[in-house]
C-alpha positions as a printed Julia matrix, in Angstrom:
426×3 Matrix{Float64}:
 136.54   87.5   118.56
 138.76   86.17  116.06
 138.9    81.97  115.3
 142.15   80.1   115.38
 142.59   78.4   111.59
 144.26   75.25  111.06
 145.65   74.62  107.52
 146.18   71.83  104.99
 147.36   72.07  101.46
 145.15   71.12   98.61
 145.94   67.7    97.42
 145.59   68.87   94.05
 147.41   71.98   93.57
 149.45   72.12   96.62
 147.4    75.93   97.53
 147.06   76.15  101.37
 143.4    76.02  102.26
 141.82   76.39  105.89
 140.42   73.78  107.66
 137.24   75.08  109.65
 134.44   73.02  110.21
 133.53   70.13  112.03
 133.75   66.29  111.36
 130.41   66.05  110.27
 131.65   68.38  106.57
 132.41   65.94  104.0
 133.57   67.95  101.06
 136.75   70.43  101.24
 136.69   72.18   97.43
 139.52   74.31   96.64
 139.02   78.04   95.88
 141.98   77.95   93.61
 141.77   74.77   91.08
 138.25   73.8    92.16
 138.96   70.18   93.5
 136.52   68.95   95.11
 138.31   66.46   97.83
 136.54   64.18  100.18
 137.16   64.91  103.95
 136.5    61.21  105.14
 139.13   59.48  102.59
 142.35   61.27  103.02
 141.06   64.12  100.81
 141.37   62.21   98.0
 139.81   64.66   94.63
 136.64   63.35   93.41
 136.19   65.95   91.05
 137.18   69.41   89.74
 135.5    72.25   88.36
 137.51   75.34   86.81
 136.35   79.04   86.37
 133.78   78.69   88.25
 132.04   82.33   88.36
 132.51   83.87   91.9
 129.02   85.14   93.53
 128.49   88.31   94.94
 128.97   88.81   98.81
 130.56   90.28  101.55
 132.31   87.48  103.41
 134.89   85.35  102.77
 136.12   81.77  104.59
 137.45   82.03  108.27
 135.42   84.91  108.57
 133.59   84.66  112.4
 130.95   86.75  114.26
 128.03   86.67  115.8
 124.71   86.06  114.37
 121.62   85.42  116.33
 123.73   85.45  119.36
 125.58   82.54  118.56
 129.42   82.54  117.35
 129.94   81.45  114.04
 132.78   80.92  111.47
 132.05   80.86  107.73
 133.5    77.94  106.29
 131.92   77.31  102.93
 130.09   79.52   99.59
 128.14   77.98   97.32
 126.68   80.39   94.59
 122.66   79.38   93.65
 120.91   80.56   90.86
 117.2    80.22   89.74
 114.85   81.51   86.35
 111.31   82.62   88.0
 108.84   83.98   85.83
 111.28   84.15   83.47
 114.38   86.29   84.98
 117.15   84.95   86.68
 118.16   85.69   90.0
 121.38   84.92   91.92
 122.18   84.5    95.73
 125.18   83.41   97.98
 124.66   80.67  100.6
 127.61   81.32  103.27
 127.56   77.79  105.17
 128.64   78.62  108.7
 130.42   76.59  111.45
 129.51   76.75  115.25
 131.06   73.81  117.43
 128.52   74.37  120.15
 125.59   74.76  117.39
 126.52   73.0   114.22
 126.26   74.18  110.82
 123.86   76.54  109.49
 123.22   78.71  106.18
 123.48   82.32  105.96
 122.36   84.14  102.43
 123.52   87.16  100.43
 120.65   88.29   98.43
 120.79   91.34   96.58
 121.69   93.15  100.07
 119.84   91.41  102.12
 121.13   88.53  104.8
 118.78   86.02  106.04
 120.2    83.04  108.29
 118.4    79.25  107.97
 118.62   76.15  109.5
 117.65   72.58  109.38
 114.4    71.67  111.58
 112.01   69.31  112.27
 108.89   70.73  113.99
 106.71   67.35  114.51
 104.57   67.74  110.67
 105.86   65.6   108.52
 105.78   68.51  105.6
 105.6    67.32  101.76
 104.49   69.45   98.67
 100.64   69.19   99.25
 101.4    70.22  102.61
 101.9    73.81  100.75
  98.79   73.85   98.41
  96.35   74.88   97.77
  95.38   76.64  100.76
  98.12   79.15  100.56
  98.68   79.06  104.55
 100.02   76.64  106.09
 101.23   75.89  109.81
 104.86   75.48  111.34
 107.17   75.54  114.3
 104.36   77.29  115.79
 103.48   79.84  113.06
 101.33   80.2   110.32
 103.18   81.13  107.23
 101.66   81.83  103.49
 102.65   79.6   100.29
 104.64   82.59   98.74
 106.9    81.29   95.71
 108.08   77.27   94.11
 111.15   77.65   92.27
 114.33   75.19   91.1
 117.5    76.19   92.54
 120.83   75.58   91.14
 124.33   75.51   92.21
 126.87   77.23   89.85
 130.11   77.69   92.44
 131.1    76.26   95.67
 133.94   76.82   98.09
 135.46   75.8   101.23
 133.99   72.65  103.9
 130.58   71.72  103.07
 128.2    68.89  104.52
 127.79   67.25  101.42
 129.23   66.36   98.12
 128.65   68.96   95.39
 128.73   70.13   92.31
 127.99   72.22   89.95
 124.64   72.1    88.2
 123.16   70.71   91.31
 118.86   71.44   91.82
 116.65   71.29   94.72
 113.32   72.1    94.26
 112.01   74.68   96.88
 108.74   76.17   98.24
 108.89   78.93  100.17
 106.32   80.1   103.23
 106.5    83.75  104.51
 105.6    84.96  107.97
 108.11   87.68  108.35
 110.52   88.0   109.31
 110.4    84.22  109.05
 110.13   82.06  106.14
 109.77   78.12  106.28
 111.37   76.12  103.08
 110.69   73.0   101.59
 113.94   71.48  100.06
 113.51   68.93   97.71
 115.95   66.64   95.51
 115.67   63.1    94.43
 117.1    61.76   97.72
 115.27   63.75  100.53
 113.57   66.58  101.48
 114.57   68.73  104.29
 112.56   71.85  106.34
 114.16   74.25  107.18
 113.56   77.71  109.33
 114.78   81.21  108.18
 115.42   84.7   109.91
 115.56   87.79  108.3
 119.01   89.72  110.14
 119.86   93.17  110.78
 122.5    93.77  107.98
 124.25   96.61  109.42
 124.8    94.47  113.18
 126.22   91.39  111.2
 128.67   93.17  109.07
 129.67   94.83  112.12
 130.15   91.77  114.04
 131.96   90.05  111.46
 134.41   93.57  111.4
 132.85   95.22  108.2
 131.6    98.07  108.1
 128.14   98.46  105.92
 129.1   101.15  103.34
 127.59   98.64  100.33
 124.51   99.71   98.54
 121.33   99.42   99.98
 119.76   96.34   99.47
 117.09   95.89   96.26
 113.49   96.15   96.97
 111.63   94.14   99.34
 113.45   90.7   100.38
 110.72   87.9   100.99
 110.5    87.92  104.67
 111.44   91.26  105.06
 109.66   92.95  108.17
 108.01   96.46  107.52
 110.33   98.58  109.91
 108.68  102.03  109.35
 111.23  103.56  111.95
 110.7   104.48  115.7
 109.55  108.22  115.0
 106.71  107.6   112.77
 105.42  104.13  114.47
 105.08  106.78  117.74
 103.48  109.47  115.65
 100.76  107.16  114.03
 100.23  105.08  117.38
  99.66  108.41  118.86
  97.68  109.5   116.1
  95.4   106.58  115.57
  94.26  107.2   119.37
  93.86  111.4   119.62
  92.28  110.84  115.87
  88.81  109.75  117.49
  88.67  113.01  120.24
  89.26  115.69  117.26
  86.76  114.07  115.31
  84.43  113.75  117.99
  85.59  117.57  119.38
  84.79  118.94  115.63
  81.6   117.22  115.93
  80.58  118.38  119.12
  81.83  122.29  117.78
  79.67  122.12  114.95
  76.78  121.04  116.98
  77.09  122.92  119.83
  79.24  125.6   119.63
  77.33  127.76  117.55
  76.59  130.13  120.29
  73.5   131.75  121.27
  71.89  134.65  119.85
  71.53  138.17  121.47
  70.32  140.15  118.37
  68.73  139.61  114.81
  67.28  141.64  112.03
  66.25  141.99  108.59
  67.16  144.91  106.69
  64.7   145.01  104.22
  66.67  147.88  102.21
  70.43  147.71  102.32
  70.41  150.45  100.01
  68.8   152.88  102.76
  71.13  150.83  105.39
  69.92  149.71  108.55
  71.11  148.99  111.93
  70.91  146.54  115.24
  72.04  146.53  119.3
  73.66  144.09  121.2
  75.15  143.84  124.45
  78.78  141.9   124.52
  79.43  140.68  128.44
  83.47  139.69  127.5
  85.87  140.57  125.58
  87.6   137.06  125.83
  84.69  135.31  124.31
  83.82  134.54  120.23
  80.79  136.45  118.69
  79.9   136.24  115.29
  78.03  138.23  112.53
  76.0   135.85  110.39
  74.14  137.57  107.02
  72.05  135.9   104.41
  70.87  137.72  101.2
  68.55  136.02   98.92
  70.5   136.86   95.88
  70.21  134.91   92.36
  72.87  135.82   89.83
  74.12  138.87   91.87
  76.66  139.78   94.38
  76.61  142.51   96.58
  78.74  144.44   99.21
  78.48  146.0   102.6
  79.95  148.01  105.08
  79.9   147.82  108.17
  81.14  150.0   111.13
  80.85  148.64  115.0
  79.9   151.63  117.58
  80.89  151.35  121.04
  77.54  152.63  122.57
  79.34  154.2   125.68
  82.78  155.25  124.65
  81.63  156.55  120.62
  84.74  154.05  119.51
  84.07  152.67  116.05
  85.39  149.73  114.34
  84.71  149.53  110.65
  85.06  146.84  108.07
  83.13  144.99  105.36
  82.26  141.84  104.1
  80.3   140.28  100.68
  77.82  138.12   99.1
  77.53  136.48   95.41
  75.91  133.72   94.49
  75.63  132.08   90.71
  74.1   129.17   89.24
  72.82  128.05   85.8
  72.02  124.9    83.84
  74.87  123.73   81.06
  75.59  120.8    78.72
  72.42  118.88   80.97
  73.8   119.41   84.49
  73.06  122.32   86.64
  75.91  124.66   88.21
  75.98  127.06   91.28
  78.98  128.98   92.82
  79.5   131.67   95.58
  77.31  131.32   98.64
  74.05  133.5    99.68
  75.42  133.26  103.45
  78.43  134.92  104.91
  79.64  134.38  108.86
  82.4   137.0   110.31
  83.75  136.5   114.14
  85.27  138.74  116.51
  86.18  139.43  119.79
  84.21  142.93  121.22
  87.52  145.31  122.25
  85.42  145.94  125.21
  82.53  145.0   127.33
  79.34  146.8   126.89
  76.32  147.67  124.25
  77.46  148.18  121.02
  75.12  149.24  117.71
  75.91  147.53  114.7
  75.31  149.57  111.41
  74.85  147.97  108.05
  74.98  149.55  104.64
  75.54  148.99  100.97
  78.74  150.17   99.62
  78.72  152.49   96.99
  80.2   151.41   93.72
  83.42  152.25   92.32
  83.65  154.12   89.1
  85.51  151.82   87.35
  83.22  149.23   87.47
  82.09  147.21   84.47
  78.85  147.73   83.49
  78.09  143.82   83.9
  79.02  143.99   87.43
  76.86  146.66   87.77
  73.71  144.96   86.54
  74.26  142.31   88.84
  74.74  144.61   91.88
  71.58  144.1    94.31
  71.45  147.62   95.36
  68.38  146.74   97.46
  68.05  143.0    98.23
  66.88  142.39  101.76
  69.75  141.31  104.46
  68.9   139.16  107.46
  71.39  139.9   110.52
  72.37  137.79  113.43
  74.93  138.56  115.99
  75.81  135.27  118.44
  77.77  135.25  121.61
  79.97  132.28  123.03
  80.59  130.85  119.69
  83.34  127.76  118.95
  85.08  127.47  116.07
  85.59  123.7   115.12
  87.49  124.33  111.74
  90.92  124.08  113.98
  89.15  120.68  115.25
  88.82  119.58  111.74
  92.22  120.27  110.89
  93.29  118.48  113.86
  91.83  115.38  112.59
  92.81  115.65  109.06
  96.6   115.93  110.12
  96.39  112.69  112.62
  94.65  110.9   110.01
  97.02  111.6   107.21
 100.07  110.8   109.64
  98.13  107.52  110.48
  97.21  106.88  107.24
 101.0   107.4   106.03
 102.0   104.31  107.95
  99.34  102.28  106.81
  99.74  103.69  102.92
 103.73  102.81  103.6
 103.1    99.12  104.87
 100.66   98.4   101.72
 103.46   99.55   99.45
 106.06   97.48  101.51
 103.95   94.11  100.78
 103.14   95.45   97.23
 106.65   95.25   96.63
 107.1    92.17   98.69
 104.64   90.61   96.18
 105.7    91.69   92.94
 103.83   94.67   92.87
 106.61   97.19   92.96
 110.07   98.19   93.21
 111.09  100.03   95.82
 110.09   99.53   99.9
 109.6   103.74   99.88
């Protein structure tokens, strides 16, 4: 939607200029010789103000789109500047032109675009209104003191509802409640409220025909919202509910689902090997071997074959034991474990005989290792049906609580940097 311009030459230089805004703007200032020219007395030039630096921003006058739903034309720039904490900072104040809304602001701030307006919400707002309590209430909000800072006008452009200049301050406070902020504008004359929105950049470029191919904006804008993205606000939501049943589903596992027995033993003798029965009733269910050596500064090794009573079929494998500990520089040390569990599913139904037996040792093997070899330590044996792992439980829950824990990680690095406390919104 494009806005028909009327024109009038500047009464200064003679440069064509447009004329966009209503009858309420009382300044037109010349982009070309910087004369400013008062719209209620025949333009006449009440001041002017050379080289004026240009600010940084998109938009130019007579551009016209939509923001917030409402059409508007751009018909003024002033360029503000302000030292906090000792670094400058610079910003573009676009004033924009509806004739069915009036005039508005929208900023350029290091990427970002926020829109604000003038408003009166029933409180009769001053400084103290702002301190020291840090929150404060408005146009039906509650927004937080965040920053008090002098801003000053170094360029102006275009129609503008006042008469300005260059050098211009107006103290400000600024409230957050993203993405709205609530100012307090103050200069020796009055002091004004006034409401902000923080806008989609990308749909506001579009609809004033640009197309967003700037940088990204710098760090995290004041009344930013924390938009973590559709995908991963459905993943943690998902998350933060499912996290509770695999916690409580390991739980239960680990209390209940370590089976029942159906044989046990204690080999008093590994070295002579022993041996056990037990009957497996499916093939589909868990059963686990579970051995416990008393060993102290040893390790040990054993194989194992699994008999098939009926058919003669044999399985054979082998599992271990060590188990260190000491006492050094006035703390006490242990490593290894004197327990070992193995699981399996029985290849078939039936009673099956389970034979134990120290290995023998390899040649090779130093003669340290040897010493510590328990050649005869006694083994206890227990063989369990029906038995539920929860370790896959566990991991379950550790994944939904790092993916929930991502988003909350992400939003207290968002207001970090909001605050000063970083860089980056990542």
């Amino acid at each position: 939607m494009s806005e028909k311009l009327t024109a009038l030459n500047c009464t200064s230089c003679g440069s064509p200029l447009p004329a966009l805004a209503g009858h309420r703007a009382k300044a037109m200032v010349c982009n070309y010789c910087g004369a400013v020219m008062d719209r209620h007395d025949g333009y006449k030039v009440l001041a002017q103000y050379r080289d004026m630096p240009r600010p940084d921003g998109p938009f130019k006058l007579g551009d016209a789109g939509q923001v917030l739903g409402v059409h508007q034309t751009v018909v003024g720039i002033v360029g503000v500047q302000s030292r906090i904490e000792g670094a400058m900072y610079y910003w573009t104040n676009y004033q924009l032109y509806s004739p069915t809304h009036g005039y508005s602001w929208m900023t350029w701030n290091d990427g970002h675009l926020t829109h604000s307006r003038k408003v009166r919400d029933g409180t009769d707002h001053t400084q103290s209104s702002f301190f020291p309590r840090g929150e404060f209430p408005a146009m039906g909000r509650s927004f937080k003191m965040f920053e008090s800072y002098d801003a000053v006008i170094h360029y102006i452009e275009g129609e503008l509802t006042w008469i300005p200049k260059p050098g211009d301050r107006v103290k400000v406070i600024d409230g957050i409640a993203p993405p709205h902020g609530f100012s307090l504008a103050m200069t020796d004359d009055e002091i004004e409220t006034e409401l902000q929105t923080y806008l989609n950049r990308t749909e506001v470029l579009e609809a004033f025909g640009y197309a967003d191919d700037l940088p990204r904006p710098g760090g995290v804008h004041a009344i930013q919202p924390f938009e973590p993205g559709a995908l991963h606000t459905a993943a943690a939501g998902a998350a933060k509910y499912f996290l509770p049943v695999a916690a409580i589903g390991a739980l239960a596992l680990l209390t209940l689902g370590g089976g029942s027995t159906v044989a046990q033993a204690t080999l008093p003798d590994t070295a002579t090997g022993g041996a056990l029965s037990f009957a497996a009733p499916s093939t589909s269910r868990l059963m686990s071997i579970e051995m416990r050596a008393p060993l102290r500064n040893q390790w040990s090794w054993y194989d194992m074959t699994l008999v098939h009573d009926e058919s003669g079929e044999e399985v054979e494998f082998g599992s271990g034991l060590q188990y260190y500990s000491g006492f050094e520089g006035g703390e006490s040390w242990s490593e290894g474990s004197q327990t070992a569990t193995l699981r399996f599913k029985p290849p078939k139904t039936g009673q099956y005989t389970l034979r134990i037996a120290n290995a023998p040792l390899d040649k090779g093997i130093s003669r340290t290792d040897r010493a510590q070899f328990a050649s005869n330590a006694p083994l206890s044996v227990r063989v369990k049906q029906n038995v539920f792992v929860s370790r896959y439980f566990w991991i379950l829950a550790a994944v939904l609580g790092v993916i929930y824990g991502s988003l909350k990680l992400r939003s207290w690095m968002f207001e970090s940097a909001r605050w000063g406390g970083g860089e980056d919104d990542d």
